[in-house]
C-alpha positions as CSV (number, residue, x, y, z in Angstrom):
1,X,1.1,34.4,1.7
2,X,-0.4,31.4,0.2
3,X,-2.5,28.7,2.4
4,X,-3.3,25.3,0.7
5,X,-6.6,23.9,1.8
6,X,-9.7,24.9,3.4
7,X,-9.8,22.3,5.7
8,X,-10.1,22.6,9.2
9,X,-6.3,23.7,9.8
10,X,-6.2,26.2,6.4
11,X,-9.1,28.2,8.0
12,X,-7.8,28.3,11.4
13,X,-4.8,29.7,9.9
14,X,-6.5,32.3,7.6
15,X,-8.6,33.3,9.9
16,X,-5.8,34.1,12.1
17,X,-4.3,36.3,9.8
18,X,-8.0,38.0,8.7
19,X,-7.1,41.5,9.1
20,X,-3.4,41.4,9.4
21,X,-0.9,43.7,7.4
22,X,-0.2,40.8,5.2
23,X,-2.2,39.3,1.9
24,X,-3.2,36.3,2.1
25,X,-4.7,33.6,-0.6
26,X,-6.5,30.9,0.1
27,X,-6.4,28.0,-2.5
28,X,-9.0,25.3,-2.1
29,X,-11.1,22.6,-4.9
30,X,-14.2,23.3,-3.6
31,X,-16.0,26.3,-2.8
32,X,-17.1,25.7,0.9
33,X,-15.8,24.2,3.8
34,X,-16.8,21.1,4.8
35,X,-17.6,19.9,8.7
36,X,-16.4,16.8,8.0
37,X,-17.3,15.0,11.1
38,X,-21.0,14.9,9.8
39,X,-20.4,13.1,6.9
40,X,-21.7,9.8,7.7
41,X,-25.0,11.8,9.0
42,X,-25.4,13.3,5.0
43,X,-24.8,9.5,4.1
44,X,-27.8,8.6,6.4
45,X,-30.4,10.7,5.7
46,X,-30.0,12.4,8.5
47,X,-28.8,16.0,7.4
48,X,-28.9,17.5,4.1
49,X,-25.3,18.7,2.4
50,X,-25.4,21.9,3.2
51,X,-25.9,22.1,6.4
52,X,-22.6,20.9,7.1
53,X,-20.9,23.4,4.3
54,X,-20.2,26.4,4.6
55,X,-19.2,29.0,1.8
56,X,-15.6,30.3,2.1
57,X,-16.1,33.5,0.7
58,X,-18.5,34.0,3.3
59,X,-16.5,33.3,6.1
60,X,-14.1,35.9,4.7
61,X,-16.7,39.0,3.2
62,X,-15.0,41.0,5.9
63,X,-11.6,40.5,5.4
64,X,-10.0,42.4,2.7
65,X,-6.7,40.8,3.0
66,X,-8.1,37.4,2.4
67,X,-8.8,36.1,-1.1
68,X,-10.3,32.9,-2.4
69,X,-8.9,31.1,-5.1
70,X,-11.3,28.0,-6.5
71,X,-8.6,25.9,-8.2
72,X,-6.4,22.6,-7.5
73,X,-2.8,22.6,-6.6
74,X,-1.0,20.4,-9.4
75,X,2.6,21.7,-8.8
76,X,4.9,22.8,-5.7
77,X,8.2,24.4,-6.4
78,X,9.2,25.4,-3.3
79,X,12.8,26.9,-4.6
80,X,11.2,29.1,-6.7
81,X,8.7,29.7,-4.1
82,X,5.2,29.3,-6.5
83,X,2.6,27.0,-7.2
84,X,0.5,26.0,-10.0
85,X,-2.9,26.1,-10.2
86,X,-5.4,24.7,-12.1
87,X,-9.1,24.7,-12.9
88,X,-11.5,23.7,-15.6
89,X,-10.4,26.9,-18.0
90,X,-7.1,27.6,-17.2
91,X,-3.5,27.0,-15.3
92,X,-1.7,29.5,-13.3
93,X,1.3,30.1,-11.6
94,X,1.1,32.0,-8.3
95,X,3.6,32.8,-6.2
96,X,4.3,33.2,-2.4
97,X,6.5,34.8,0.1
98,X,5.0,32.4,3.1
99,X,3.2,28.8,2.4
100,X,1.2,27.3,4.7
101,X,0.6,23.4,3.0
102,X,-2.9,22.2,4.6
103,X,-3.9,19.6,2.1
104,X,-6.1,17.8,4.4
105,X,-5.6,13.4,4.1
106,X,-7.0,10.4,1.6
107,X,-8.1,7.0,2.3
108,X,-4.8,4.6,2.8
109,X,-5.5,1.2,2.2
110,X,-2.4,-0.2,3.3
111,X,-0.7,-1.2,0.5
112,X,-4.3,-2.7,-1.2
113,X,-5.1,-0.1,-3.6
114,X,-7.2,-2.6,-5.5
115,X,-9.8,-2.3,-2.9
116,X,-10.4,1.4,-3.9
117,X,-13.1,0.0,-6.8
118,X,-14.8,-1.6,-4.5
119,X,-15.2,0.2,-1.2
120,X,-16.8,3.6,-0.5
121,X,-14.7,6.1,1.7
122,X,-16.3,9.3,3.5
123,X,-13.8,12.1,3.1
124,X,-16.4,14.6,1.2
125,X,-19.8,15.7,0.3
126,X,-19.4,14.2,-2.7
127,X,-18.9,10.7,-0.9
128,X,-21.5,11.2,1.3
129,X,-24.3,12.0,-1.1
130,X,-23.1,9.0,-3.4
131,X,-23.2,6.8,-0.2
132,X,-26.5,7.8,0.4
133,X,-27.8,7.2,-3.3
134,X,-26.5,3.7,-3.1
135,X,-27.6,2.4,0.3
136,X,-31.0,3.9,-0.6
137,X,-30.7,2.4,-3.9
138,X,-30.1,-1.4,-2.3
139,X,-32.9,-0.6,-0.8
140,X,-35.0,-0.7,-3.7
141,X,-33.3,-3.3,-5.4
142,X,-34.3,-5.8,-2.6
143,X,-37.6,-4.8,-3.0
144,X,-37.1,-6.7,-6.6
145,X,-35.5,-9.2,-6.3
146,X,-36.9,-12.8,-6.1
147,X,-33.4,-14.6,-4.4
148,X,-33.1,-14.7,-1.0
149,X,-29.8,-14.4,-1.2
150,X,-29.3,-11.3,-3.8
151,X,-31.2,-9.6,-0.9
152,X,-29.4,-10.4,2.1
153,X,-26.6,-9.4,0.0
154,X,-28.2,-5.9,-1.1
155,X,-29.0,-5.5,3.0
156,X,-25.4,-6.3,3.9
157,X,-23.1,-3.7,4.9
158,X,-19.4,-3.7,6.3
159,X,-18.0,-1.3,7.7
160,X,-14.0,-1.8,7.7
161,X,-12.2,0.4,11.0
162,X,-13.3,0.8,14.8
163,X,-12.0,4.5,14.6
164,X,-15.0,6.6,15.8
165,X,-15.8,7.2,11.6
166,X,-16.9,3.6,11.7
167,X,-18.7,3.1,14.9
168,X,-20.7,6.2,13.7
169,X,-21.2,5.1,10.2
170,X,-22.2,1.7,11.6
171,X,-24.4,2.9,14.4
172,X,-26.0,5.5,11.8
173,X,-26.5,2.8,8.9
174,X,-28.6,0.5,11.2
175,X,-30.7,2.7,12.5
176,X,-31.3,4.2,9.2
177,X,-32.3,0.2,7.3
178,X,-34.1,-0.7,10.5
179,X,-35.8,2.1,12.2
180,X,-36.4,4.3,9.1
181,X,-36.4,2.2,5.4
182,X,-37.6,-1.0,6.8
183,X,-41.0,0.8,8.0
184,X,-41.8,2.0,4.4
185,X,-41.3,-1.3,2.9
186,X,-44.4,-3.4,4.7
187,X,-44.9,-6.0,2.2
188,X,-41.8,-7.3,2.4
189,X,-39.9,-8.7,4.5
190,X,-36.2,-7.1,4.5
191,X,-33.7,-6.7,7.8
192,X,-30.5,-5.0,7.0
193,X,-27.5,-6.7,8.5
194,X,-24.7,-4.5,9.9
195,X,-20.9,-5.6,10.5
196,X,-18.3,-3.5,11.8
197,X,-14.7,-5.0,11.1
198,X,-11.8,-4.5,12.6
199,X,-8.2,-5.9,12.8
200,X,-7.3,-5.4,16.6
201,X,-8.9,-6.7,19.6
202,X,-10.5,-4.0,20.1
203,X,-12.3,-0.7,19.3
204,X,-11.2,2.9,19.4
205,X,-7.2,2.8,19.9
206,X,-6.7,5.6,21.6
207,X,-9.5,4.9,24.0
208,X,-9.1,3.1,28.1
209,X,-10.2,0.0,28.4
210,X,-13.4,0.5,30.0
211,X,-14.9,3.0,27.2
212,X,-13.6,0.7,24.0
213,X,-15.6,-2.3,25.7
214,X,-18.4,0.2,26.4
215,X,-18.3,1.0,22.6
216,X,-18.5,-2.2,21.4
217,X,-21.0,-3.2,23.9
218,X,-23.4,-0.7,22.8
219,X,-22.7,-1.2,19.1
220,X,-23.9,-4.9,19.9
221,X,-26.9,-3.8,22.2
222,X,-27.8,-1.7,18.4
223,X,-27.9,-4.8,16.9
224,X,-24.5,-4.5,14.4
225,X,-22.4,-7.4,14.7
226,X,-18.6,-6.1,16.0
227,X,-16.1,-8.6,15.0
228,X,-12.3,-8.1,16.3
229,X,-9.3,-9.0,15.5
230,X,-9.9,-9.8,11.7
231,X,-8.8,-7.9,8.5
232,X,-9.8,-7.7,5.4
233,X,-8.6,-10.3,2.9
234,X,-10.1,-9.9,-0.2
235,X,-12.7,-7.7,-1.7
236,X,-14.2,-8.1,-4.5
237,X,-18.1,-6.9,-6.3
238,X,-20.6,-8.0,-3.2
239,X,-17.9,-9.9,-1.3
240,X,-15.7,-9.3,1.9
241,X,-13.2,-12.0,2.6
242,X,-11.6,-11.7,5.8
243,X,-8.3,-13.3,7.5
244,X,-10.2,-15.7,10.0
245,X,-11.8,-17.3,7.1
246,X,-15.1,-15.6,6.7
247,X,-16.9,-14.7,3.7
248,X,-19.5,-11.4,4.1
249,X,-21.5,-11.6,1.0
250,X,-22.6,-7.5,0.9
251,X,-23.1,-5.1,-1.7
252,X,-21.7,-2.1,0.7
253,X,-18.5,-1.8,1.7
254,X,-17.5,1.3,3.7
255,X,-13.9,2.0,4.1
256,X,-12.7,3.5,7.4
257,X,-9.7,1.9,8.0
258,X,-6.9,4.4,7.4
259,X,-5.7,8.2,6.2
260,X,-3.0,8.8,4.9
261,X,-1.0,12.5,4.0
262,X,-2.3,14.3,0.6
263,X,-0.4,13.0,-2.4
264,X,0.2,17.0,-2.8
265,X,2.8,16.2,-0.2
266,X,5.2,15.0,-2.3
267,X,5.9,18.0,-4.0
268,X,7.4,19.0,-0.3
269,X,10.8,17.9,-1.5
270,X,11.4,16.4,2.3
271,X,11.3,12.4,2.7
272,X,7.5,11.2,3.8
273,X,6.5,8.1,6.4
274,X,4.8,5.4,5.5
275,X,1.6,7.3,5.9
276,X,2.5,9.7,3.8
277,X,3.2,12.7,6.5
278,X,6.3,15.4,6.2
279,X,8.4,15.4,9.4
280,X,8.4,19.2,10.3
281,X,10.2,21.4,13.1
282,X,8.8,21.8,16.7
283,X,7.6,25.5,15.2
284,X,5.5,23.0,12.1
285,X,8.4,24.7,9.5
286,X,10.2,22.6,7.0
287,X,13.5,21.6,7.5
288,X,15.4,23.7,5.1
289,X,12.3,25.7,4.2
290,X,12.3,28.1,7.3
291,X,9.2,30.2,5.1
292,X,7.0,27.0,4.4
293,X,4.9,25.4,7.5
294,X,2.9,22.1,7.4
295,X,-0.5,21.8,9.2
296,X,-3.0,19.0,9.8
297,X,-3.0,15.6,8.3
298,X,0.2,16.3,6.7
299,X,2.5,17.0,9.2
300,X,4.3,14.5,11.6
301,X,6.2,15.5,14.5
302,X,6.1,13.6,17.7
303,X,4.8,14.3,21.6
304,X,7.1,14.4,24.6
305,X,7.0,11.1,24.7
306,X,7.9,10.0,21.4
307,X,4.6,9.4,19.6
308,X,2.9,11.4,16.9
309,X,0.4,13.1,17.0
310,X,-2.9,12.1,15.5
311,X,-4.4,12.7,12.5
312,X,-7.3,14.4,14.0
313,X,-9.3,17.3,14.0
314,X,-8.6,19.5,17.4
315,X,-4.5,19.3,16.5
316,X,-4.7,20.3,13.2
317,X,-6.9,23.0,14.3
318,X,-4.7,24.1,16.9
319,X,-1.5,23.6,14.3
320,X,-3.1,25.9,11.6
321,X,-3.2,28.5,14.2
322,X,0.4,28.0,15.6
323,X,1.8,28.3,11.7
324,X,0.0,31.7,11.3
325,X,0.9,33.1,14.8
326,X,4.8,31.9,14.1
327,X,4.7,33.9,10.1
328,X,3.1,36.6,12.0
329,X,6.2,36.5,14.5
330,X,8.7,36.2,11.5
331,X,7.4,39.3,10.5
332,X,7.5,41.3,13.4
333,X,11.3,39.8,14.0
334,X,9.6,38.0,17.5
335,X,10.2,34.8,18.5
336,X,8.3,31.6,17.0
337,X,6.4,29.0,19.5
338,X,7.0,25.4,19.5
339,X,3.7,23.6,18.8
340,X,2.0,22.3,21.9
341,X,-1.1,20.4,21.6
342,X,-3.7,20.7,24.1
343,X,-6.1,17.6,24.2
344,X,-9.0,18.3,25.7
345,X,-10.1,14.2,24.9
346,X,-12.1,12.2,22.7
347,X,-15.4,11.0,21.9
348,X,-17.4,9.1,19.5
349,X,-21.3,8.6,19.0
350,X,-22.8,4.9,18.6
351,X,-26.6,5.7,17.9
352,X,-29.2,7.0,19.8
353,X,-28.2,7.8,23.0
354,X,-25.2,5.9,23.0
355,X,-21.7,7.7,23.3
356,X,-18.3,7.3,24.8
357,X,-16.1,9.7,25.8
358,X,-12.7,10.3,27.3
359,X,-13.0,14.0,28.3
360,X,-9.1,16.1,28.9
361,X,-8.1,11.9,29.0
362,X,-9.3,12.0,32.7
363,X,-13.1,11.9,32.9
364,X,-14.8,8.8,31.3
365,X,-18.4,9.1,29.9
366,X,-20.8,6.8,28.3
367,X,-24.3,6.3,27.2
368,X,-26.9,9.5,27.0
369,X,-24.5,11.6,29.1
370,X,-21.4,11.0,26.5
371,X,-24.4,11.3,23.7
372,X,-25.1,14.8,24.9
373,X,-21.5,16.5,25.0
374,X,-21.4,14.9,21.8
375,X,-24.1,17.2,20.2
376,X,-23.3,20.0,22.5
377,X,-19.6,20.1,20.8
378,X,-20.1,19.2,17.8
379,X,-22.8,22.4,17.1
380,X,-20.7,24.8,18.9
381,X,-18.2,24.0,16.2
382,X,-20.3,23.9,13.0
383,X,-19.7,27.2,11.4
384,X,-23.1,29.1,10.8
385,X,-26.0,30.3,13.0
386,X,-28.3,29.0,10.4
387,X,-26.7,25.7,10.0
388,X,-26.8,25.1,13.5
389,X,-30.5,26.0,14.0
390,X,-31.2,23.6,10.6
391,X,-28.9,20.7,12.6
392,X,-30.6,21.0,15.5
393,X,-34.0,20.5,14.3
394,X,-33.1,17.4,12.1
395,X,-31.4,16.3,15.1
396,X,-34.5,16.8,17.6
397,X,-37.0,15.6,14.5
398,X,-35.0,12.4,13.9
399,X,-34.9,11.5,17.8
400,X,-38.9,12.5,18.4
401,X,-39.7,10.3,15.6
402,X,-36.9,7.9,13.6
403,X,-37.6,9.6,10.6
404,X,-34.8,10.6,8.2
405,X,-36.1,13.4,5.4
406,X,-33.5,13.2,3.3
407,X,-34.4,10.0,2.1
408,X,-33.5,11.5,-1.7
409,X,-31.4,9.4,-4.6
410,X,-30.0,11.9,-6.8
411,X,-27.7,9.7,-9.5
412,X,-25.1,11.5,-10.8
């Protein structure tokens, strides 16, 4: 059995099967696992990289049906049932009797891919340290510079989405040029300037009312500037032009707009949305491809009523371990389950003490309360005692004193 990606939905799935009668290779680029919801905190200074990674092999020491394979997927043949891999030395062929396609998502910039140069996305560590070395970096630059304007411009950052990526980014990037950097420049004078962008009328989509105008009045009580119902135009090197008219002159531009499948997915010889996803059966198999099941950001197939379900972390979770349960049914000749997703809500952090949340989409929460179930679940579902215990004295350090110690450039 083969599983593509490491992601959240690949390691629910293999760790499903850890200990199973069945082999099982796991087939990811990187070496670790990456708790991708605390991205934007590595971009911030707030955490260092590996406390939100987690080695693979070490998840799976104990399991001696599961084996790790560092490589990139370059080729799908689905009739022939193998795939190729590649790494730095070499290109392989491996084949599978079971495929369980978890390639995880990319930035989709709706049809704009000229705003790729220009934009930085937060989909890996590798984004987030490079986010990190530049904002520090403007930093620096501002310190230098004679004009004015350069440094409003080096101080300048838009954030493009009001998904909870964005408010977090936005909330996190404030507080980090205005609480933390600003205090260790004293001889000058330098105020970062924070705008959050997005094209509908309001924040956070999925959200009631009353908790999307809760977000976007606490963004503003932060001091970032929210402006609705505008998208971006035109970007270009230090400039955001945006369909109302306005011109952001800013040398960082964060994209958190959009997702869309893994290009991988068009090796899954079935016709993709506009997004990018593979419709699947209600038991997440292929049409045609009863062996082959598709997890995560990849997949789409649609709720009761008609809508698909999101590109988010808690159904590709509970996807990855539908697929496995279903192969492990195949095998035993038992019937499969229809995938069933249990929301238990949604919830987004602003800055300090400032939160929303829409707890099993009954219970509203906001402010410090919201803030707390924030932390709560998001360290019960980092992997590692010792990353937890790191992440929560950063956490409690940052609060006690609006200090970031990662405050490191590291050009690459």
């Amino acid at each position: 059995m083969l599983i593509i990606g490491a992601g959240f939905a690949g390691l629910v799935a293999a760790r499903r099967l850890a200990g199973k009668a069945v082999d099982v290779i796991l087939v990811d680029r990187h070496n670790y696992h990456t708790f991708t919801p605390l991205l934007y905190q590595v971009a911030t200074c707030a955490l260092d990289p590996s406390e939100i990674a987690y080695p693979i092999r070490g998840i799976f020491k104990n399991a001696g049906n599961v084996f790790t394979l560092l490589a990139e997927v370059v080729d799908i043949r689905l009739e022939e049932r193998r795939v190729a891999l590649k790494t730095s030395a070499l290109e392989r062929w491996e084949t599978f009797d079971y495929l369980v396609f978890a390639a995880g998502s990319r930035p989709w910039y709706f049809g704009r891919e000229d705003f790729s140069r220009h934009v930085f996305n937060l989909r890996s560590l590798e984004d987030a340290v490079d986010l990190r070395n530049h904002i520090l970096t403007q930093f620096e630059i501002a310190a230098m510079q004679a004009d004015s304007v350069e440094t409003r411009s080096c101080l300048t950052i838009v954030v493009v989405g009001g998904g909870p990526t964005g408010l977090e980014t936005a909330g996190a990037v404030f507080e980090l040029y205005n609480h933390v950097l600003r205090q260790e420049f004293p001889l000058y004078d330098l105020n970062a300037r924070v705008v959050l962008v997005e094209a509908m009328d309001h924040l956070l989509d999925p959200y009631p009312a009353k908790l999307q105008q809760a977000a976007a009045d606490q963004l503003r009580s932060l001091g970032v500037e929210v402006r609705l119902g505008a998208r971006v135009d035109q970007v270009g090197d230090g400039v955001v032009a945006l369909t109302d008219g306005a011109r952001i002159e800013a040398r960082t531009i964060i994209w958190s707009a959009g997702v869309q499948a893994s290009s991988l997915a068009q090796f899954l010889d079935t016709p993709q949305r506009a997004d990018g996803r593979v419709p699947v059966e209600v038991n997440l198999a292929l049409k045609n491809y009863p062996n082959v099941f598709v997890v995560g950001d990849s997949v789409y197939l649609e709720d009761p009523q008609g809508c698909p379900y999101p590109m988010m972390i808690p159904p590709a979770m509970q996807q990855g371990d539908i697929a496995a349960r279903n192969i492990l049914a195949m095998l035993d000749g038992r019937p499969q389950m229809a995938f069933k997703y249990k929301d238990r809500g949604l919830m987004a952090t602003i800055g300090r003490s400032r939160a929303v949340a829409w707890l099993y989409n009954s219970l509203p929460l906001q402010g410090p309360l919201a803030w707390l179930v924030w932390l709560v679940f998001h360290l019960l579902t980092l992997l590692g005692f010792r990353n937890r215990l790191n992440v929560v004295v950063n956490w409690a350090w940052n609060y006690l004193t609006y200090d970031r110690g990662v405050r490191i450039i590291l050009s690459r």
